[in-house]
C-alpha positions in Angstrom: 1.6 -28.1 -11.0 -0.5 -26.7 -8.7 -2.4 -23.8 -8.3 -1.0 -20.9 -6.5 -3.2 -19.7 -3.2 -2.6 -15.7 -2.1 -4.0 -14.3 0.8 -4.3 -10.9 2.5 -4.0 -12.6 6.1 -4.6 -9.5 8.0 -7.4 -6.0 8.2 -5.0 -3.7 7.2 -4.5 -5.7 4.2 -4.3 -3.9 0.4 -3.9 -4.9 -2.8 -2.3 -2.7 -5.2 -3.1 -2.7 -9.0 -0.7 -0.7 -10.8 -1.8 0.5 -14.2 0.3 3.3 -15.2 4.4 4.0 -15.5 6.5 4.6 -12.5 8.4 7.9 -13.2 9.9 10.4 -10.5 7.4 9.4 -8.1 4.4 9.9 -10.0 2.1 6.7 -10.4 -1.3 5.5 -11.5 -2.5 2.6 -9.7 -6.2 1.3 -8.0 -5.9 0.3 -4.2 -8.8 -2.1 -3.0 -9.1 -2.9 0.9 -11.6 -4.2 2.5 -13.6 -1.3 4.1 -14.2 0.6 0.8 -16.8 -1.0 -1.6 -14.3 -0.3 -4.8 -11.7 1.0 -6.0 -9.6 4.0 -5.0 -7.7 5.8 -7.5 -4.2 6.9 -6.9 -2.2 9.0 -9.1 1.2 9.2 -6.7 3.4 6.5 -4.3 2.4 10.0 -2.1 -1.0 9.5 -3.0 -0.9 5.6 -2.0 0.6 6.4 1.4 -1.8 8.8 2.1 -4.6 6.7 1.8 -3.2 3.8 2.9 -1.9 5.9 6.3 -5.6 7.0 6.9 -7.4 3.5 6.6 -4.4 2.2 9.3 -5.4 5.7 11.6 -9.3 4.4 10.8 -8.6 1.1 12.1 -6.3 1.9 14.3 -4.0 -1.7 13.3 -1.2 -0.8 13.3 -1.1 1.2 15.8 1.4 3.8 15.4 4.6 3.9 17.6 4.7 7.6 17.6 1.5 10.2 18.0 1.3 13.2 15.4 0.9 16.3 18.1 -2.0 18.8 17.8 -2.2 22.3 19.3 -5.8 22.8 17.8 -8.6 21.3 20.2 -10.8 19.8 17.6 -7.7 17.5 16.3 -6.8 16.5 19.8 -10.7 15.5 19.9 -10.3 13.3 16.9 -7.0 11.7 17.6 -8.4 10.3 21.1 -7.2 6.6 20.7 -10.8 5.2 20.5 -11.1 2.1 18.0 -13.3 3.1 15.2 -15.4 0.1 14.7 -15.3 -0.5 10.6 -17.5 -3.1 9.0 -15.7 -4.7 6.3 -17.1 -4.1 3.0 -15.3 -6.6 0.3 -13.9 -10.0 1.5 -10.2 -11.1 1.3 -11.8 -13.4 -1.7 -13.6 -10.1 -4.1 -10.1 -8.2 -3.3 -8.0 -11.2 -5.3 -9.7 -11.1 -7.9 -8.2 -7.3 -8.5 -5.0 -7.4 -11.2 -3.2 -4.1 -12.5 -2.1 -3.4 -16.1 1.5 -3.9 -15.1 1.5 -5.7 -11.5 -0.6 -6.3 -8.8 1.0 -5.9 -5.1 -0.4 -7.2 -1.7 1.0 -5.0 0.9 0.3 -6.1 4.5 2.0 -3.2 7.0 2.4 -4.9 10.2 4.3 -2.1 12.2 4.5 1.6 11.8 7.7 2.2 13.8 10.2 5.3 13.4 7.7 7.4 11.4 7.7 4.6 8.7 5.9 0.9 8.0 7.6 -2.3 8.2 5.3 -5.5 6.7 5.6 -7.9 3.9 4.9 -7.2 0.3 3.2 -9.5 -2.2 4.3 -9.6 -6.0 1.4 -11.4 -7.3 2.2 -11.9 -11.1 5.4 -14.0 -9.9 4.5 -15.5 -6.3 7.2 -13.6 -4.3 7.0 -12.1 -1.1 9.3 -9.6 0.8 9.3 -7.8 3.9 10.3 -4.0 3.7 11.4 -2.2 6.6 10.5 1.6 5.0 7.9 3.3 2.9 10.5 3.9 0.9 11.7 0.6 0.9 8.4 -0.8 -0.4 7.7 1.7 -3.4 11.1 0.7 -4.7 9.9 -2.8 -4.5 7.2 -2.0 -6.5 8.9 0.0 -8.6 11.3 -2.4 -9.5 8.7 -5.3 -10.0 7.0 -3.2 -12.8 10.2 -2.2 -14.2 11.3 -6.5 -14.1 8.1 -7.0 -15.9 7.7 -4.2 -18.2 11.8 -3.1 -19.3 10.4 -0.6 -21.8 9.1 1.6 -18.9 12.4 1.8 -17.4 13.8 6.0 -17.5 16.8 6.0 -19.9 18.9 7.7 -17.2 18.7 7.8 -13.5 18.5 11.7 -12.1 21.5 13.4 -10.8 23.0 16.4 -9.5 25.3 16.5 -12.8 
């Protein structure tokens, strides 16, 4: 059989290692991209998004469809649209080499259109790859990954308004 290549394939590129149980939203996981020198630490999908949203503002790929307004001068300063040149820290190579305690995830957003991203996730433990057309979209993708892998984390009853 042979071996099994992943790549990240674009700058925005992340890989996700998650190392603690998916519960209502709250998550422990280590993002790696290559303009940081190590690992971040995330303890939310909230968290995640943050991060991830501020390295995509950084590099300005993808651009975003829609501009957050500013009335204060000193955030209309910083929001200019001038490409911050970033030097790329880690290679696509030292990122790979990252695995989670219950999954590791290659997330590549390609668009951030209607307030959301739309990209392709990578489920690295089982060499499947989606696209995901919402935020929301992708964290139950990875929810559900870890969950396939690991049935004892699973919540013994979905919330309700019961």
């Amino acid at each position: 059989m042979s071996e099994v290549r992943h790549y990240i394939g674009i700058p925005n590129g992340v890989v996700l290692c998650a190392d603690g149980q998916p519960q209502h939203g709250i998550f422990r996981g280590r993002l790696y991209h290559g303009y940081h020198d190590g690992a971040i630490q995330v303890t939310s999908f909230l968290e995640m998004a943050q991060v991830m949203e501020q390295l995509f503002n950084d590099l300005q790929f993808p651009r975003p469809a829609v501009k957050d307004r500013s009335f204060l001068e000193e955030d209309a300063k910083a929001g200019d649209g001038r490409k911050k040149e970033k030097e790329r820290i880690m290679s696509d190579k030292e990122l790979l080499t990252q695995h989670g305690e219950l999954g590791t995830f290659i997330i590549r957003v390609q668009q951030r259109q209607a307030g959301t991203w739309q990209g392709r996730v990578t489920w690295v433990d089982q060499n499947k790859t989606i696209r995901f057309r919402s935020i929301f979209e992708l964290i139950k993708l990875i929810e559900s990954g870890i969950i396939a892998e690991h049935p004892e984390l699973e919540e013994a009853e979905d919330p309700t308004w019961d």
